[in-house]
VOGU-3710 file (C-alpha; in Angstrom, 3 decimals, decimal comma):
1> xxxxxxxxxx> 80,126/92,747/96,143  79,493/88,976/96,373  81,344/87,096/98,766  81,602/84,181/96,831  82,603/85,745/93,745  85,688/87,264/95,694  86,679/84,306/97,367  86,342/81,940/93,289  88,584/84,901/91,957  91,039/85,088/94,822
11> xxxxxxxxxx> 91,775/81,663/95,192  93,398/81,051/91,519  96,416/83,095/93,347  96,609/79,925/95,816  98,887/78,179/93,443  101,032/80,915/91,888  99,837/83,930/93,884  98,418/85,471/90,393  94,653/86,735/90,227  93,319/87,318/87,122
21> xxxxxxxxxx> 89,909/89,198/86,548  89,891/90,102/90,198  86,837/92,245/90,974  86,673/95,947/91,306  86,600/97,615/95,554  86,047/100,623/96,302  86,589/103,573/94,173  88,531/103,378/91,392  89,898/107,236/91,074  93,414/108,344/90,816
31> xxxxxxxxxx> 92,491/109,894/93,831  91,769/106,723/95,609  95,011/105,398/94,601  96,777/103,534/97,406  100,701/102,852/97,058  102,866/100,827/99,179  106,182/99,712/100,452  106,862/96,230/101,586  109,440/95,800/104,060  110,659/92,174/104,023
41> xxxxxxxxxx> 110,002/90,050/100,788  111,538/86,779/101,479  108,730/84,291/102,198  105,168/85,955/103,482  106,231/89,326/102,749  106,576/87,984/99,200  103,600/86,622/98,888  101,839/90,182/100,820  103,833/92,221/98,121  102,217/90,002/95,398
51> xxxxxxxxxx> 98,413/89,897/96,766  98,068/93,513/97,691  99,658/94,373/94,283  96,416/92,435/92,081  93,900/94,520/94,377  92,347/97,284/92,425  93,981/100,996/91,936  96,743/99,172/94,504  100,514/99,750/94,235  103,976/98,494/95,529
61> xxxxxxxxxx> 106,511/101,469/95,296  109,104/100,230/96,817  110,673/97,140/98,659  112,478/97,019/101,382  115,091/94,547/102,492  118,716/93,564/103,416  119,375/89,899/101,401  120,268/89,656/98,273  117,915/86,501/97,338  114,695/88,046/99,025
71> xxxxxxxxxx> 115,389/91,031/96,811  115,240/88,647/94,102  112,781/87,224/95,199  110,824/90,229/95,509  111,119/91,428/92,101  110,091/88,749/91,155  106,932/88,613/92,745  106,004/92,054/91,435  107,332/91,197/87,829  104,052/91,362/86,247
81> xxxxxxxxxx> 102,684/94,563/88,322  101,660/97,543/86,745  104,577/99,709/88,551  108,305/98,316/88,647  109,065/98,996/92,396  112,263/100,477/93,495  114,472/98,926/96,349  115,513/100,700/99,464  117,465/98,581/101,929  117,720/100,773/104,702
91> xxxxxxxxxx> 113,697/101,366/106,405  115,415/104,175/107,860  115,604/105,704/104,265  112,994/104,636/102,985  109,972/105,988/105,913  111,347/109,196/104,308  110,100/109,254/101,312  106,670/110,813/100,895  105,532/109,317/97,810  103,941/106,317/99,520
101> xxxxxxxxxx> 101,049/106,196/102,424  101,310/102,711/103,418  103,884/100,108/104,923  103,668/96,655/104,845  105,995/94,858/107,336  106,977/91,168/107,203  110,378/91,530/108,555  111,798/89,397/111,526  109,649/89,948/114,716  112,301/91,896/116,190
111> xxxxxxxxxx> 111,907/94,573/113,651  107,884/94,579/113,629  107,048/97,546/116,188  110,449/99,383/115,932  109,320/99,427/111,775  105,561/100,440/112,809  106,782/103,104/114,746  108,643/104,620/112,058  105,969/104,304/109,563  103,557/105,906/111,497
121> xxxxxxxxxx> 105,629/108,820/112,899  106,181/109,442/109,378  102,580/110,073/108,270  102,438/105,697/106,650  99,628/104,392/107,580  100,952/100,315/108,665  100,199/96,734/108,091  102,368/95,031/110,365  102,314/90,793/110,513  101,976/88,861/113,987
131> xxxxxxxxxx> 102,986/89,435/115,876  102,802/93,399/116,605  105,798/93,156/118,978  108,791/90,832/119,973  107,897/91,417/123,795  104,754/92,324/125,452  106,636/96,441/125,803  106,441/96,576/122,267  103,068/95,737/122,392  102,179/98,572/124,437
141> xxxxxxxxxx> 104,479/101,094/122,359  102,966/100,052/118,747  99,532/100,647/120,634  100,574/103,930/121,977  101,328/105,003/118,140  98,457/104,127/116,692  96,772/106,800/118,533  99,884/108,988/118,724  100,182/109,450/115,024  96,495/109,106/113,958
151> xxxxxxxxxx> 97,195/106,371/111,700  96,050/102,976/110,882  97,961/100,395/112,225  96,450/97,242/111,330  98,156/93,508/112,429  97,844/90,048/110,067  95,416/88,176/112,440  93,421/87,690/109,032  90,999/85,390/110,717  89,332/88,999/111,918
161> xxxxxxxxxx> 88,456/89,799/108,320  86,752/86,554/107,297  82,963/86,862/106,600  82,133/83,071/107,987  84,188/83,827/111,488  82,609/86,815/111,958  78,956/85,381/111,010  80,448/82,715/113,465  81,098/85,115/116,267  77,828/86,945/115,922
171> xxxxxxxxxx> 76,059/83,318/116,470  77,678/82,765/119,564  77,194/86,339/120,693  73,710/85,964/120,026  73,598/82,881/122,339  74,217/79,800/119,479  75,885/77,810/122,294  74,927/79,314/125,403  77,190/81,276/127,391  80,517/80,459/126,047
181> xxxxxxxxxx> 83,439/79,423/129,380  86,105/77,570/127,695  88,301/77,726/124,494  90,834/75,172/123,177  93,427/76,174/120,538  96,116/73,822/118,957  98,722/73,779/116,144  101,008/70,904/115,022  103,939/70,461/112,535  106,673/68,087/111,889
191> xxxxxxxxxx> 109,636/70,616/111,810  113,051/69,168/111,471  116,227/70,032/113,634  117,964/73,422/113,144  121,151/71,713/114,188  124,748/73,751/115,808  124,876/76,418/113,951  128,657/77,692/113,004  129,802/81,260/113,786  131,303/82,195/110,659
201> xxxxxxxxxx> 131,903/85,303/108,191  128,662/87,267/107,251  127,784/86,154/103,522  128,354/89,027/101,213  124,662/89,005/100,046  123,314/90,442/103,447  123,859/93,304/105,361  124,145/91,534/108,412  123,617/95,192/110,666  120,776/96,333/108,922
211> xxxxxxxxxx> 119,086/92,897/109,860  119,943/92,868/113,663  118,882/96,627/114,096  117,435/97,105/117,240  118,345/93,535/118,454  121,585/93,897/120,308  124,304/92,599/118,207  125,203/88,946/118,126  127,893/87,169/116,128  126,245/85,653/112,395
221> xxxxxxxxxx> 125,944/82,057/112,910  124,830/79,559/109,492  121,419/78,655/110,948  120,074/81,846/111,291  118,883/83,215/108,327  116,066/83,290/106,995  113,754/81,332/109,115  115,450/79,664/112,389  115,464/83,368/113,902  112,027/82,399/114,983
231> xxxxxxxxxx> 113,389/79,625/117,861  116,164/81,926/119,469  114,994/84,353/122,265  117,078/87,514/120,760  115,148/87,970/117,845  111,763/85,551/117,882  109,409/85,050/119,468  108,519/81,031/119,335  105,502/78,653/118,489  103,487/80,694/120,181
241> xxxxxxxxxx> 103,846/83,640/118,919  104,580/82,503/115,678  101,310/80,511/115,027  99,597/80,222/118,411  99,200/84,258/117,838  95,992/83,176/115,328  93,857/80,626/116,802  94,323/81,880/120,221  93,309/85,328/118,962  90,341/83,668/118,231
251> xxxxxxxxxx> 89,667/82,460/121,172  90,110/85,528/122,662  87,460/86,674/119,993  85,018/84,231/120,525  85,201/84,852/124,329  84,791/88,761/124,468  87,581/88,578/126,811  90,668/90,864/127,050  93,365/90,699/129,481  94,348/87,419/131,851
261> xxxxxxxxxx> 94,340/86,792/135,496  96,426/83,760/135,849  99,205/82,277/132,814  101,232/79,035/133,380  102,834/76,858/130,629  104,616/73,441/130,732  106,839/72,402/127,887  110,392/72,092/126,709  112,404/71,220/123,500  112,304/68,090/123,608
271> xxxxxxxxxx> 112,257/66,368/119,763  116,298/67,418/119,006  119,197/68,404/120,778  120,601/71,476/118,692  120,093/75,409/118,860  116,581/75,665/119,218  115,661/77,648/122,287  112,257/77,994/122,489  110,031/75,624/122,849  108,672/72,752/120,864
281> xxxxxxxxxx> 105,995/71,105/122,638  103,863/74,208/125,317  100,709/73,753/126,872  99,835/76,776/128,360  96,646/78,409/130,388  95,162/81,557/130,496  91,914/82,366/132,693  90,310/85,195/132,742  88,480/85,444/136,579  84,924/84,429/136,226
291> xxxxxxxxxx> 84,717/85,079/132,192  86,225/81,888/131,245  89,902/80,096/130,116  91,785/79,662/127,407  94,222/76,555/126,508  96,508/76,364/123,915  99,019/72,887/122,805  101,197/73,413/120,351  103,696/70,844/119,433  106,218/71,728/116,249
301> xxxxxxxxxx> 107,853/68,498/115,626  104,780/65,847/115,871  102,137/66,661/113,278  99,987/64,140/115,369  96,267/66,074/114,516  93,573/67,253/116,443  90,273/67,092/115,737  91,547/65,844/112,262  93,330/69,296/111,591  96,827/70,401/111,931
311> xxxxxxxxxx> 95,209/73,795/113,881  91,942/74,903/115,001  90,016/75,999/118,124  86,833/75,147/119,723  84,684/77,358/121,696  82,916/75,065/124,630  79,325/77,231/126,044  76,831/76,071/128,347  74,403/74,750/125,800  76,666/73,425/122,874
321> xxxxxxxxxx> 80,285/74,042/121,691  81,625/75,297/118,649  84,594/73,744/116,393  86,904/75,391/113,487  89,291/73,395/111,799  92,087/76,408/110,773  90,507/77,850/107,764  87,003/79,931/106,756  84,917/76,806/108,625  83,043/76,304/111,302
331> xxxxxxxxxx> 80,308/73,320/113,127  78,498/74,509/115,948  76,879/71,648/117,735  74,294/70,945/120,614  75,084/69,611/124,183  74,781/65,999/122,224  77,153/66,312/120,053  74,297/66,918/117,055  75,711/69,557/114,413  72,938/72,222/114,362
341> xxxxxxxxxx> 75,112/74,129/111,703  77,907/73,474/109,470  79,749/76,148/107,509  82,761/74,663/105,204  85,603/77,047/104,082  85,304/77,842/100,921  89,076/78,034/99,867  90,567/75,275/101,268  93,318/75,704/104,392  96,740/74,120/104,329
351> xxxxxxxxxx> 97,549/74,371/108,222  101,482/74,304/107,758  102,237/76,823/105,013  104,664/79,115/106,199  103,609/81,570/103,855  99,679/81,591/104,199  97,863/78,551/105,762  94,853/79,984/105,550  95,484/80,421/101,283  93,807/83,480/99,840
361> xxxxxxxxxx> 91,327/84,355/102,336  93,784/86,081/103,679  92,621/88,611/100,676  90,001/89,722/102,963  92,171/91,282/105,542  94,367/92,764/102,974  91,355/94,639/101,317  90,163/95,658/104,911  93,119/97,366/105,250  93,715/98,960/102,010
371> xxxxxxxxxx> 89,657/100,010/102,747  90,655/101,952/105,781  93,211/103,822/104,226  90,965/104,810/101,581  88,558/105,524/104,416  86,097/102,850/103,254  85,719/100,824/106,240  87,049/100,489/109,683  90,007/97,992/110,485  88,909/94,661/111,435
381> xxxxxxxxxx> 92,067/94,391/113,955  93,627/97,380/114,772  96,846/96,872/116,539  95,886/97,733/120,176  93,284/94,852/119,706  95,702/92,463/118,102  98,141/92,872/120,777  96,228/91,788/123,450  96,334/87,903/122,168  99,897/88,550/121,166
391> xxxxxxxxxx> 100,213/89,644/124,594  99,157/85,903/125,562  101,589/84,431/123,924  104,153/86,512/125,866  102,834/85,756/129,049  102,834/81,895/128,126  106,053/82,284/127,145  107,149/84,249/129,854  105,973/81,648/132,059  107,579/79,248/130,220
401> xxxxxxxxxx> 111,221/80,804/130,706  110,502/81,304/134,267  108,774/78,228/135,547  106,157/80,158/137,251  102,463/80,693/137,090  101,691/84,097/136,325  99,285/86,458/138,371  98,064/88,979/136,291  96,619/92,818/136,496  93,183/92,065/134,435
411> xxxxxxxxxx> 93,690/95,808/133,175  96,333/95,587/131,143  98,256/91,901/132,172  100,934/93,182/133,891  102,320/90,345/136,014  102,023/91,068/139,619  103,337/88,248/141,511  107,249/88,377/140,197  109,897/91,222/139,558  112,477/88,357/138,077
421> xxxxxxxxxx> 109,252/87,654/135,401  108,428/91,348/134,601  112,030/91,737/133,602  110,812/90,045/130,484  107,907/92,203/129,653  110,588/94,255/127,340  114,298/94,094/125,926  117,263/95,693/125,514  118,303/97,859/122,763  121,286/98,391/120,641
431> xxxxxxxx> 122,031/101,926/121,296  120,279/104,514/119,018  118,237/101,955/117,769  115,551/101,903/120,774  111,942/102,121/119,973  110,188/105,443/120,924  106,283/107,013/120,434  107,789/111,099/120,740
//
């Protein structure tokens, strides 16, 4: 099918997440048929239950989730879909049911491997967002079921899928820039103080123990749900993890490089004095021996751009240097500073929505994945590849919390140099709710 085409017809869902007249994939049988549950519907799992519903012979069985206004939300979302989907609120339950070959998680991070696991030990093949795991463990463990269970596990760096980044990728493989040493990542935002939160009474619309589950259990507080999870330690993961997870995977990508030698960070919170834990402004470093570096800066409250863009990465080589501005785009230049190439997006990128700042090319990852279940195509990121630049962000912020620079096994980053930092590499557990690949 025509690239174009499919990127015209999936960007009228930019605005209201509808797609009308969307092109045919793939077979169209009853037999090709592939149903889903989305677990999490709030704000990107929304908008993942709405795209993956307007692909062809695609369908949303059930939702999953433990609030009463992101069930709302969620039927809502699906309100014009060819099947009315049913709600389970427990994913315990609901990885039961057989009727279904595919989960979609967009839950809290500290939900995201514990909820791949059970998918795929229950036959679902799983689409699980960044990152794969809330500590570099879970990385491991999700990686461990993917070839456990024989199922596709497949993570939401959707950068992986896009036709121009992968065109890009084979240009500098093929020597566009030289040998490629250096990669610089960055994202900005202008995010606003979370404040003291209060301890008070659970509100009756959420089930308050379904949404800690394998998270250790902490008193509700009022700035917790939905989104200011992703600044506390117990359940997020930070900046890094949160967006740094894409444009360093990238870099990662562009590189051919896997696993780090040496991590250090510097940063803090700095722009507010309230809850937040993690930080708002890190610069961290990853090398990788002889094969090159890796830096990443993100800062959350100043929206101060680089490069003109919000987020974005640039691959430096010995003979020229390559620059993406956070969407489908991409300039690769000489050692003057001449473009030799320019490639614009062609759906436009907004760098700081929190539901898809990369708008409806994300519809290219999606079908990849609905392709491999189908047994069209192969994944574009299968989770034990996805992890390793999660794993990054881990060790930055691992190095972060400890004040340390990291030496690292180049075989799978374990750190090497500190016992106090490798007691971060996993969690604890609320009891009967740990985590395991049987």
């Amino acid at each position: 099918m025509d690239r174009r085409e499919f990127v015209k017809n999936a960007s009228l869902a930019t605005a209201g997440l509808t797609i009308l007249n969307f092109p045919v994939f793939g077979k169209n049988a009853p037999s090709n048929k592939v149903v889903l549950a989305v677990m999490g519907v709030n704000s990107r799992g929304n908008y993942l239950a709405k795209c993956y519903s307007q692909l062809p012979n695609v369908e949303i069985a059930y939702i999953c989730d433990v609030e009463d206004g992101a069930i709302k939300k969620g039927f809502e979302a699906l309100k014009d879909a060819s099947r009315k989907p049913e709600l389970v609120r427990d994913i315990r339950k609901l990885v039961e049911k057989r009727d279904f070959d595919a989960l979609v998680i967009a839950a809290p991070d500290h939900w995201h491997t514990p909820a791949a696991i059970m998918g795929a030990s229950h036959g679902k093949h799983v689409y699980v967002e960044k990152p794969c795991g809330q500590n570099p463990y879970e990385g491991e463990l999700v990686s461990q079921a993917l070839h456990k269970y024989g199922k596709h596990i497949q993570m939401g760096n959707q950068r992986r899928s896009m036709p121009t980044l992968i065109e890009a990728v084979k240009q500098v493989r093929d020597g566009a820039i030289g040998d490629p040493y250096f990669a610089k990542a960055w994202y900005t935002n202008d995010r606003k103080s979370i404040g003291v939160g209060k301890h008070i009474p659970v509100p009756a619309t959420l089930d308050f123990e379904l949404w800690q589950g394998p998270a250790p259990r902490k008193q509700f507080q009022d700035n917790l749900v939905h989104y200011n999870w992703h600044w506390f330690w117990h359940w997020g993961t930070g900046e890094a993890c949160n967006n740094g997870t894409h444009e360093i995977d990238c870099c990662r990508w562009f590189l051919g490089t896997d696993y780090p030698t040496k991590v250090n960070s510097s940063g803090g919170r700095y722009a507010f004095q309230d809850d937040w834990q993690t930080p708002d402004t890190q610069v961290a470093s990853f090398e990788f021996g002889n094969k090159g570096t890796i830096s990443w800066e993100g800062r959350s409250c100043n929206n101060f751009p680089v490069e003109g863009s919000s987020r974005g990465f640039i691959i430096y080589g010995t003979n020229g240097s390559l620059v993406n501005l956070g969407g489908g785009d991409y300039k690769i230049l000489d050692m003057k500073n001449k473009v030799l190439k320019e490639v614009k997006s062609e759906v436009a990128a907004d760098p700081n929505n929190p539901v898809s700042a990369t708008g409806n090319l994300d519809f290219y990852h999606f079908q990849n994945f609905v392709g491999a279940v189908r047994g069209e195509n192969e994944l574009s990121s299968p989770v034990d590849e996805g992890s390793k630049s999660v794993l990054l962000c881990h060790l930055a912020n691992i190095a972060q919390r400890t004040g340390i620079t990291l030496e690292c096994d180049p075989t799978n980053g374990h750190i090497t140099n500190s016992a106090e930092a490798m007691k971060l590499w996993r969690r604890t557990y609320e009891p009967g709710w740990e985590p395991k690949v049987a």
